[in-house]
C-alpha positions as CSV (number, residue, x, y, z in Angstrom):
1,X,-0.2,8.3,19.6
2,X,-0.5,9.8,23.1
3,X,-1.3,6.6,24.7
4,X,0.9,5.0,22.7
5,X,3.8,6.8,24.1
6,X,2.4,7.4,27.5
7,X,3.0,3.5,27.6
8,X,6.1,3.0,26.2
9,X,7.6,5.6,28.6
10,X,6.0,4.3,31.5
11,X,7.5,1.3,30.7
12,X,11.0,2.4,29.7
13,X,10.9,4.3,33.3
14,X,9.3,1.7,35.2
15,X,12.0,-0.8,34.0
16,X,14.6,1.8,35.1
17,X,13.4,2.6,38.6
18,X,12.9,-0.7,39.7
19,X,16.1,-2.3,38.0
20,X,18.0,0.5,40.2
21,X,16.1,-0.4,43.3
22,X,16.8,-4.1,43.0
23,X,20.5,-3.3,41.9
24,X,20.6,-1.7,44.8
25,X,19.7,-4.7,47.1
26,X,21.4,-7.2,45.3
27,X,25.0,-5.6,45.3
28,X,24.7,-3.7,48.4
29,X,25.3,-0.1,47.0
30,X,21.6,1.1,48.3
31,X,23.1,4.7,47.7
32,X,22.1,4.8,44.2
33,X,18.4,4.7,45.1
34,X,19.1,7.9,47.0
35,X,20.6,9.4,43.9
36,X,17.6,8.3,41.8
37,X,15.8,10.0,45.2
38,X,18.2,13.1,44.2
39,X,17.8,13.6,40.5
40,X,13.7,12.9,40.6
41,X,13.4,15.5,43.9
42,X,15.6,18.1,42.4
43,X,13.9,17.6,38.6
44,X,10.8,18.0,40.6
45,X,12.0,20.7,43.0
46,X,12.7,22.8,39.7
47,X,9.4,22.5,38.5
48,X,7.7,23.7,41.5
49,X,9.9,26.6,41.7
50,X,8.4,27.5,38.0
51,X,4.4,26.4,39.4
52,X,5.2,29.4,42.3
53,X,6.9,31.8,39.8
54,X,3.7,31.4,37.5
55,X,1.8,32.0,41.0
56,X,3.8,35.1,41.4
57,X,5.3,33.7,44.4
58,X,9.2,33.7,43.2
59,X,11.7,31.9,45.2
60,X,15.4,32.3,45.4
61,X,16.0,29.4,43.5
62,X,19.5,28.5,44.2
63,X,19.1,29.2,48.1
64,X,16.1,26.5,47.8
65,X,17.8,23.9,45.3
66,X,20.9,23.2,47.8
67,X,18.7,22.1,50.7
68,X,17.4,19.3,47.9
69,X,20.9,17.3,47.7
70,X,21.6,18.2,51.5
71,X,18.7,17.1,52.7
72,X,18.8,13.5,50.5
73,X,22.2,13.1,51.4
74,X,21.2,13.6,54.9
75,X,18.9,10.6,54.6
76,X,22.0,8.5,52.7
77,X,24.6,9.4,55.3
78,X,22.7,8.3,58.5
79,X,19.9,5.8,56.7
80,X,17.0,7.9,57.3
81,X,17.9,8.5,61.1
82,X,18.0,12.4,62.2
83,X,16.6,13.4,59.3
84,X,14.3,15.7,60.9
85,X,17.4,17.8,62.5
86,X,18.5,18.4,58.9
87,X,14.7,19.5,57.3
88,X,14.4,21.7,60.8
89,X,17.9,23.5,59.6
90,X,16.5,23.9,56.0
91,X,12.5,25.2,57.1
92,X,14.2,27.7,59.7
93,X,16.4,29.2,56.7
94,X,13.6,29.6,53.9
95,X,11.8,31.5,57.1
96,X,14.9,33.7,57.8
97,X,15.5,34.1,54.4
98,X,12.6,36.2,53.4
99,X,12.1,37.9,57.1
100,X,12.8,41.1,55.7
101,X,10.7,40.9,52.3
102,X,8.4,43.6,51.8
103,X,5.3,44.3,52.3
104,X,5.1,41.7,54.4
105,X,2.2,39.8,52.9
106,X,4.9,39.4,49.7
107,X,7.6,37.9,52.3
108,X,5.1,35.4,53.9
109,X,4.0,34.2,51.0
110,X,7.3,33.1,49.8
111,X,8.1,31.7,53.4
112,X,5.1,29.8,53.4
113,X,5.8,28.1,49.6
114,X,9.6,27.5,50.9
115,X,9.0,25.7,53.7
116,X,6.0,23.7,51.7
117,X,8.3,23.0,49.2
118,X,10.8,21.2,51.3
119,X,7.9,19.3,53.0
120,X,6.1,18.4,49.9
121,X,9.0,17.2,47.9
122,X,12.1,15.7,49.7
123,X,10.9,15.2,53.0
124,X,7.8,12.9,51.7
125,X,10.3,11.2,49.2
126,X,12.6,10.4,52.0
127,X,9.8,8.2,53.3
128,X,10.8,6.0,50.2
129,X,14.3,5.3,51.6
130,X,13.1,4.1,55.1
131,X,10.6,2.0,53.2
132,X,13.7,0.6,51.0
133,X,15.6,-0.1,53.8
134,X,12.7,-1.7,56.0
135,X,13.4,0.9,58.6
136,X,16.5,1.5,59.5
137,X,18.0,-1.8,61.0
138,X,14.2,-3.2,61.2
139,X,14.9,-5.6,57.9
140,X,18.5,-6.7,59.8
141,X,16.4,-7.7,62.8
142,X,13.7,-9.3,61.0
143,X,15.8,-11.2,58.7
144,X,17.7,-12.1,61.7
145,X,14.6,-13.8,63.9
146,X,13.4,-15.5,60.3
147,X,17.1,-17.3,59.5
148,X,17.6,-15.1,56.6
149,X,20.9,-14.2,55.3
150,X,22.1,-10.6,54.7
151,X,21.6,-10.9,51.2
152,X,18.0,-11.8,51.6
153,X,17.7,-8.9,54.0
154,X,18.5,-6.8,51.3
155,X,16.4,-8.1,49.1
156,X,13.4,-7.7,51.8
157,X,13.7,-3.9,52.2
158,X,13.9,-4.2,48.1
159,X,10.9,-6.2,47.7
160,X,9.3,-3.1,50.1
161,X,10.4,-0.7,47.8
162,X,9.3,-2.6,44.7
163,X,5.9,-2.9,46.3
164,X,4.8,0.1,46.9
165,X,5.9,1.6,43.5
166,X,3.5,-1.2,42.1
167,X,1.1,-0.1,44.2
168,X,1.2,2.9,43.2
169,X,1.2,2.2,39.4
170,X,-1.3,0.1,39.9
171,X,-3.9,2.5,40.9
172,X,-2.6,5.0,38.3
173,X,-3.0,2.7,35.6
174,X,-6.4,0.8,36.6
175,X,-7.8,4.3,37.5
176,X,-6.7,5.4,33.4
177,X,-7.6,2.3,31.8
178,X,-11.1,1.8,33.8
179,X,-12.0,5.0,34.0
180,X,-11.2,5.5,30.0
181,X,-13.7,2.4,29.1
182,X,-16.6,2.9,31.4
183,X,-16.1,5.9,33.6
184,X,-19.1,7.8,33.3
185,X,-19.2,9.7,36.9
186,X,-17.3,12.8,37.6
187,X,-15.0,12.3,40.6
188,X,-13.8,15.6,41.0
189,X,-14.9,17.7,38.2
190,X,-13.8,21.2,39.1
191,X,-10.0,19.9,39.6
192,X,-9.7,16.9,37.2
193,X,-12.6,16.4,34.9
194,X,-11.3,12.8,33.9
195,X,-11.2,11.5,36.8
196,X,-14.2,9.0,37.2
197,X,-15.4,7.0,40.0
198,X,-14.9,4.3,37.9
199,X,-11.5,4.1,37.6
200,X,-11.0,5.5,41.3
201,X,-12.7,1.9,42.1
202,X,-10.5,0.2,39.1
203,X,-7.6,2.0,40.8
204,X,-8.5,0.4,44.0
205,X,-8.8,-3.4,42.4
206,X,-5.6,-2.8,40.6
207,X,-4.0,-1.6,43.9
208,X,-4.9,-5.2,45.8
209,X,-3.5,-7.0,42.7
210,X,-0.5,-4.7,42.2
211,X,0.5,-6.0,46.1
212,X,-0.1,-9.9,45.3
213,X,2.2,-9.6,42.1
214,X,4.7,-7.9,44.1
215,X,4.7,-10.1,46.9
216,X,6.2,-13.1,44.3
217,X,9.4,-11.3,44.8
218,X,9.9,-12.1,48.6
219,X,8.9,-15.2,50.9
220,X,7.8,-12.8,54.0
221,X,5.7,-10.7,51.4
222,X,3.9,-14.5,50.2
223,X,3.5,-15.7,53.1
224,X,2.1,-12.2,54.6
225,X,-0.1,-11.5,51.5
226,X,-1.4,-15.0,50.6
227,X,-1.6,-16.2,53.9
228,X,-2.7,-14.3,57.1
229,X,-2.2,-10.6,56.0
230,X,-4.4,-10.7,53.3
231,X,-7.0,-8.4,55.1
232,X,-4.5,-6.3,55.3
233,X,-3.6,-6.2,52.2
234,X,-7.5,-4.7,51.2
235,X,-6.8,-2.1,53.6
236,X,-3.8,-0.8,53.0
237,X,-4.8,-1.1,49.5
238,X,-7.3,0.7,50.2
239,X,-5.7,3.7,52.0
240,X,-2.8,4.0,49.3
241,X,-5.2,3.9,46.7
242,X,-6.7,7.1,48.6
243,X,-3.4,8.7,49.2
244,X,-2.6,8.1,45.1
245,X,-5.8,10.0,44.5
246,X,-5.5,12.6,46.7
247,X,-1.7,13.7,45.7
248,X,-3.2,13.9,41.9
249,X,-6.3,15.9,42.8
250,X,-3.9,17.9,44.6
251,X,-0.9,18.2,42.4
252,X,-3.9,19.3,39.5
253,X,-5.4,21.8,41.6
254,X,-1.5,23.5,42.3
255,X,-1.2,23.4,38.4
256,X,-5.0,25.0,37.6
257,X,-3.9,27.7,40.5
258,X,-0.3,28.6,38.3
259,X,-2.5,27.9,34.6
260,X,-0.6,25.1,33.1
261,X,-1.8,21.4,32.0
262,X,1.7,19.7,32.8
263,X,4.2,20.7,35.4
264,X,7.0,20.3,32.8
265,X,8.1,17.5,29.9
266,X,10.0,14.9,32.0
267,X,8.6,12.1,29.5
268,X,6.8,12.1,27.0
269,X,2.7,11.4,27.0
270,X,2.9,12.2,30.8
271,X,4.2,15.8,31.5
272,X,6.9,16.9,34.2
273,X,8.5,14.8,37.0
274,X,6.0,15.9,39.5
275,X,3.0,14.7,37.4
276,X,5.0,11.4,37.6
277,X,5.5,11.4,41.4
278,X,2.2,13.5,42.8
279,X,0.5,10.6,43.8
280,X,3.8,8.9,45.1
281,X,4.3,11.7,47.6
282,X,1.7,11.4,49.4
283,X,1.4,7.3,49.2
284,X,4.6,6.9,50.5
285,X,3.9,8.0,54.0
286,X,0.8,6.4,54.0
287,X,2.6,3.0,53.6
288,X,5.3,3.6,55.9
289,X,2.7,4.3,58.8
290,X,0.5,1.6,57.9
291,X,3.3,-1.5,58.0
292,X,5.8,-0.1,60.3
293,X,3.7,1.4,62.9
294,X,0.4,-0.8,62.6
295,X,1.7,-3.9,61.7
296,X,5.7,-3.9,62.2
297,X,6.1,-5.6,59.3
298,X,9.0,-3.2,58.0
């Protein structure tokens, strides 16, 4: 019944992401992304304040929740561009604001989990945006130099967004269903007993196909993937895969640390909003660096 609904879910929510994203492109209102952006990050944002409470590290949560629709509207407002100033504005208040905490060691504490929240959730979703736009004004130029219109600009800086979401539930799921029918090996036992290294390799294969499927959906992504880039592709693959992993391990290890399985009930068979995101958090800069500084392909 679990995996029943686990899949269903998945499915109702993986329908409704994407169908946002490529609304978004095809229309040209690329806003609503960056209000999915803002009701996942502030669902999320909510449940982290609860981890640190259960850590005994409370936050003033209203004086951390507004830099979440501040700092996403930040990214809207100038397409990614400055968004830096805005997260510098929002680390130097959580420092200020518990300055005068004591004893001290109470005060830093909170400082500390503040500022990491603001790094860990918003800022590493914002990456998603630039990704979705293909950079800001990177898709215009491209689609420019390749004859495309604006329409299939759009739909380039879509097609990035789509891709790395598949990506990344690609791994997911080929980690889960390989590692449920012949894991055997304990990745990381102490943190996450069901992880295998079966389904981390699983994840991996599912990651490389996740990128050819997705790559249907755009003529730069086929010709990149099935043509020259498909080395590339492996690699990449590769290094999200890793960053998937490594987000999960580490989103597990923050819930073992506050003692609870799921970081809330967002839907159901797969806990809270951040056990939905934690390996998208930390795959989403991973793919930014790798084809927009690397290769320039964003």
């Amino acid at each position: 019944m679990n995996l029943v609904k686990r899949i269903v879910s998945g499915v109702i929510g993986s329908i409704v992401v994407l169908g946002v994203v490529y609304v978004g492109a095809r229309f040209d209102v690329r806003w609503i992304a960056g209000a999915l952006i803002l009701g996942v990050a502030y669902l999320t944002a909510l449940e982290y304040l609860h981890l640190m409470k259960k850590l005994d590290i409370p936050l003033a949560a209203p004086e951390f929740l507004i830099w979440i629709p501040l700092l996403v509207l930040s990214y809207l407002v100038l397409d990614g561009r400055y968004a830096d100033v805005m997260l510098l504005f929002a680390i130097s208040y959580q420092v200020l604001r518990y300055l005068a905490v004591t004893p001290h060691r109470t005060g830093f504490l909170q400082a500390v989990a503040g500022v990491f929240g603001l790094l860990y959730i918003p800022w590493l979703l914002h990456y998603f945006y630039l990704i979705y736009l293909g950079a800001p004004g990177q898709s215009a130029v491209m689609g420019a130099a390749n004859g495309m219109t604006a329409l299939q600009s759009r739909m380039f800086g879509a097609a990035n967004g789509i891709i790395v979401l598949l990506m990344v539930f690609g791994y997911d799921s080929g980690a889960f269903f390989v590692g449920s029918a012949i894991g055997r090996h304990k990745a990381f036992p102490n943190v996450s007993p069901s992880k295998t290294w079966e389904g981390v390799a699983g994840g991996f294969v599912f990651t490389v196909l996740a990128v050819m499927v997705g790559a249907l959906l755009d003529p730069l992504w086929r010709d990149f993937v099935y043509w020259k880039g498909f080395p590339h592709v492996i690699v990449s693959s590769v290094c999200v895969g890793w960053a998937v992993q490594l987000g999960d391990v580490f989103a597990s290890k923050l819930k073992r640390a506050a003692g609870v399985k799921d970081s809330g009930v967002f839907l159901p068979g797969h806990g809270g909003a951040l056990d939905r995101i934690d390996g998208l958090l930390f795959a989403l800069p991973v793919f930014y660096f790798y084809y927009h500084y690397i290769l320039h392909f964003l």
